[in-house]
C-alpha positions as CSV (number, residue, x, y, z in Angstrom):
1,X,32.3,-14.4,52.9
2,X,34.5,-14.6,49.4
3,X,32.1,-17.4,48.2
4,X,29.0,-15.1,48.9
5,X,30.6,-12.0,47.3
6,X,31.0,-14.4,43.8
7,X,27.8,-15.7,44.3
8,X,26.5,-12.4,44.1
9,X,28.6,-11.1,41.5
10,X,27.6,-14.3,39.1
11,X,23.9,-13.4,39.6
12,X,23.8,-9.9,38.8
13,X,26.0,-11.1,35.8
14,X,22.7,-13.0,35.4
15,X,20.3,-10.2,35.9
16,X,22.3,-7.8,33.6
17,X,21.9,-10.6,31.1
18,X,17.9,-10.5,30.9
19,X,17.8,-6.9,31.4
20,X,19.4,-6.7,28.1
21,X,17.9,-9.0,26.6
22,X,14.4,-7.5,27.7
23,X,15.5,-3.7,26.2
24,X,16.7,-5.9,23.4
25,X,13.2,-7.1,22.9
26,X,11.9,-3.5,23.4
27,X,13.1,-2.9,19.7
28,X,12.1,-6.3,18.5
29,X,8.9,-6.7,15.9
30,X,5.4,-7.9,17.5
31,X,2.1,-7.5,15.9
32,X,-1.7,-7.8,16.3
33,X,-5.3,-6.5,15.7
34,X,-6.9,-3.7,16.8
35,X,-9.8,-1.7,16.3
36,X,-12.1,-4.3,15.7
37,X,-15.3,-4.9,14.2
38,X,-17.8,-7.9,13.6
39,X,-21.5,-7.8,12.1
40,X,-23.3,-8.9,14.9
41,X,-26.6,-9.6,12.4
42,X,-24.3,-11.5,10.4
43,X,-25.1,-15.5,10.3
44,X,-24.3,-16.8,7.3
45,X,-22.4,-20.0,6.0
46,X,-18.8,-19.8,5.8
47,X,-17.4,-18.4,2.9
48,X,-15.6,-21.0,0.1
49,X,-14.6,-18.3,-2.6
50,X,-13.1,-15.2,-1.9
51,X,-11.4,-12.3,-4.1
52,X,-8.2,-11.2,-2.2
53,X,-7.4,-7.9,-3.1
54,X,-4.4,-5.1,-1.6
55,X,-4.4,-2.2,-2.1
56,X,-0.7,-1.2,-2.1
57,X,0.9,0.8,-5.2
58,X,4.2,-1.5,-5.4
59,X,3.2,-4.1,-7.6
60,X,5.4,-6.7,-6.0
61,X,4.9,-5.9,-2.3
62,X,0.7,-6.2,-3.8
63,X,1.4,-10.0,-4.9
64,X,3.4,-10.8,-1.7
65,X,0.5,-9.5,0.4
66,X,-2.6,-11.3,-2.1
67,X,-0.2,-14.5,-1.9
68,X,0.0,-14.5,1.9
69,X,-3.5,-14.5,2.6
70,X,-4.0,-16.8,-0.3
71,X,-1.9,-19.4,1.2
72,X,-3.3,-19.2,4.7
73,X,-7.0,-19.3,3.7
74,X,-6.1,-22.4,1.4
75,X,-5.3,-24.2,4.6
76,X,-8.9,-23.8,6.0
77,X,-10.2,-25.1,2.2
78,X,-10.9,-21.6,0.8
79,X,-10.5,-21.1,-3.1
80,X,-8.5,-17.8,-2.8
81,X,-8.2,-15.5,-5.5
82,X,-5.6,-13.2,-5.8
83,X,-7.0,-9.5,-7.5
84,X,-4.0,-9.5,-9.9
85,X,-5.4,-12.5,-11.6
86,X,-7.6,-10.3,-13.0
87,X,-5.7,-6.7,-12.7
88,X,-1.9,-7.6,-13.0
89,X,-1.4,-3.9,-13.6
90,X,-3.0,-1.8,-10.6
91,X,-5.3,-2.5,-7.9
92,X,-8.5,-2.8,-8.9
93,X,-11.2,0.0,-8.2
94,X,-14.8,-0.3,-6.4
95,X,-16.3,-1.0,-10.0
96,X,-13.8,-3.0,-11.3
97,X,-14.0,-5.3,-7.8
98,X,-17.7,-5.5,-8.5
99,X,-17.2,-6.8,-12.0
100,X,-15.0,-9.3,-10.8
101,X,-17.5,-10.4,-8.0
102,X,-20.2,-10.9,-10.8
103,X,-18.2,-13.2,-13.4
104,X,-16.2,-15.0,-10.8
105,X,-19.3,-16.0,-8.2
106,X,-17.3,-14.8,-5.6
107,X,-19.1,-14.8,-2.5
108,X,-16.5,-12.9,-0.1
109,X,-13.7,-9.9,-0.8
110,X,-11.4,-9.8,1.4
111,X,-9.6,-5.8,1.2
112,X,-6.2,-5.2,2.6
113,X,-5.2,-1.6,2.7
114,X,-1.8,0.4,3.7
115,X,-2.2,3.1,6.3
116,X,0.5,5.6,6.9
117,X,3.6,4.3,8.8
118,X,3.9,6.1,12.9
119,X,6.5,6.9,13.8
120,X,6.8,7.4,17.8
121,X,10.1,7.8,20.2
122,X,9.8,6.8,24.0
123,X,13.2,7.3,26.9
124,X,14.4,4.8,28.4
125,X,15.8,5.9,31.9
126,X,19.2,4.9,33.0
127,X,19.9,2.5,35.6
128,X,22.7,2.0,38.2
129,X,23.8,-1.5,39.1
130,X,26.6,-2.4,41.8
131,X,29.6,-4.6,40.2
132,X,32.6,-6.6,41.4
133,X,36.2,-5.4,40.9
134,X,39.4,-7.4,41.8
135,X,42.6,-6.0,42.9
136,X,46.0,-7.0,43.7
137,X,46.8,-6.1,47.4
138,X,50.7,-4.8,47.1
139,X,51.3,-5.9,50.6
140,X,49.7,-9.6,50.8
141,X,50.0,-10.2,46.7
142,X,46.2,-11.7,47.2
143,X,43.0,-10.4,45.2
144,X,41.1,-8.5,47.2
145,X,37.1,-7.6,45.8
146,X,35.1,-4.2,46.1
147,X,32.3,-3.5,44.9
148,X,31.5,0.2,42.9
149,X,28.5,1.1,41.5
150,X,28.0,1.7,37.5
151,X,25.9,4.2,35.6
152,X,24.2,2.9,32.9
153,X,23.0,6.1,30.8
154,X,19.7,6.2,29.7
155,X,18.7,6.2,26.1
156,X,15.7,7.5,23.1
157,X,14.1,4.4,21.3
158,X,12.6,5.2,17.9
159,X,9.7,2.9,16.9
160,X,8.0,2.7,13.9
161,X,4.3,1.2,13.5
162,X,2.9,-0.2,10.2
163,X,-0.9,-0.6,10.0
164,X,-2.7,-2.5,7.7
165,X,-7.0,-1.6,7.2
166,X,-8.3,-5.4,6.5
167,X,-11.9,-5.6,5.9
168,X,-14.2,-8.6,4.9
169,X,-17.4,-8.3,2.7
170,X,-19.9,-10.4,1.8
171,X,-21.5,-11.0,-1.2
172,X,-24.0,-12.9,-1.0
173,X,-26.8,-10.3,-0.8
174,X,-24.8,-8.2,-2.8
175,X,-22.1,-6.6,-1.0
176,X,-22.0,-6.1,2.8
177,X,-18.9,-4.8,5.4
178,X,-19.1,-7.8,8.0
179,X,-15.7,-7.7,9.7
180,X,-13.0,-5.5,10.0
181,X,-10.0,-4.6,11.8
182,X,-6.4,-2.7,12.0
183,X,-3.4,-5.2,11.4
184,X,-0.4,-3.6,13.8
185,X,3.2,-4.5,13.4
186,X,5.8,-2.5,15.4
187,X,9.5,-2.5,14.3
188,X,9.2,-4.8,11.2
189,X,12.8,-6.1,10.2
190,X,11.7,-6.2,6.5
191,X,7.9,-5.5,4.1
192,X,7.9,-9.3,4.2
193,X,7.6,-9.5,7.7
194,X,4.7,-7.3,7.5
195,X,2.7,-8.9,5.1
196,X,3.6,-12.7,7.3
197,X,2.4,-11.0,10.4
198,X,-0.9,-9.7,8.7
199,X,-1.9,-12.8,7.1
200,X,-1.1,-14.9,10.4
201,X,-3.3,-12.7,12.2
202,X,-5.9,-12.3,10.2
203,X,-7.3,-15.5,8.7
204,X,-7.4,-17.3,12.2
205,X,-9.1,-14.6,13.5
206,X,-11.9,-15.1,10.1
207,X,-11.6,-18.9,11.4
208,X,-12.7,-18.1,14.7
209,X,-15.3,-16.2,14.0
210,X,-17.4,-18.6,11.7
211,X,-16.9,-16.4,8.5
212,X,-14.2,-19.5,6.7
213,X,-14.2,-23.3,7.6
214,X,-11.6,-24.3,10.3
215,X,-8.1,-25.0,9.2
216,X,-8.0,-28.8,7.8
């Protein structure tokens, strides 16, 4: 009976283990697309040269993003170009992208704009688990076990989403939205976790789809 009673104990030390680790993982980052959209008349060649371009304010948090993407369609044998090549100072406008386009043959743009962060809170309920306590019996000097049950009080989780507009034009016949989507990342520990998760998502999903070669 003792050696059930610690073999019980020992697993809910277990179970309370991964419980916290899963409301641990409740405030942990993940990230994905939504809200997306493909040209379904669109059957061209993949694209081999295409103008990066964010449209975030912060000039350095702009680079990081352009950089990303750079380096991920590089691995599937794109020549990337990042839009502060050519506008170190601001993002570049719908004329000034155009202008680009023309002198630098490009024959995709690849747009990455900031939404506005959400910002969302969610309870978690409380929980009551059943746990061993030892005592010392004053008569026999022995340890004696009972078991009492603990409140665990629930708790408000804030979450914060940041959402990324990524679209992907063609321009081949001159300029023409053929894929787009919402980049989600919930709880981001820093921007440059934001900008990894983005890119990662991204440029596979391009892959996939037939609009860039496969990675070599």
């Amino acid at each position: 009976m003792r050696f059930q009673r610690l073999l019980r104990a020992a697993l809910l030390a277990v179970a309370l283990a991964v419980t916290g680790a899963a409301f641990l993982g409740g405030c942990a980052s993940n990230s994905g697309l939504v809200n997306m959209w493909r040209d379904p008349a669109y059957h061209e060649a993949p694209m081999q040269h295409i103008l990066v371009v964010g449209i975030i304010r912060n000039p350095t948090n702009r680079r990081i993003l352009e950089d990303a993407f750079g380096k991920q369609l590089a691995k599937r044998g794109v020549e990337a170009v990042p839009s502060y090549a050519h506008f170190p100072d601001a993002p570049p406008d719908t004329m000034q992208i155009s202008d680009a386009v023309s002198q630098g043959n490009y024959d995709g743009v690849l747009v990455a704009r900031r939404l506005q962060p959400e910002r969302t809170t969610s309870y978690v309920p409380g929980y009551v688990t059943t746990q061993p306590e030892y005592r010392v019996s004053p008569w026999s000097g022995r340890y004696r076990t009972y078991w009492v049950d603990v409140m665990h009080p629930g708790y408000v989780e804030e979450n914060i989403t940041v959402r990324h507009d990524v679209e992907l034009w063609s321009m081949r016949q001159g300029g023409t939205l053929v894929w787009s989507a919402v980049g989600e990342t919930v709880n981001p520990s820093a921007p440059t976790e934001v900008t990894h998760d983005i890119a990662h998502n991204v440029v596979p999903e391009l892959e996939r789809q037939g609009f860039i070669p496969r990675k070599r």
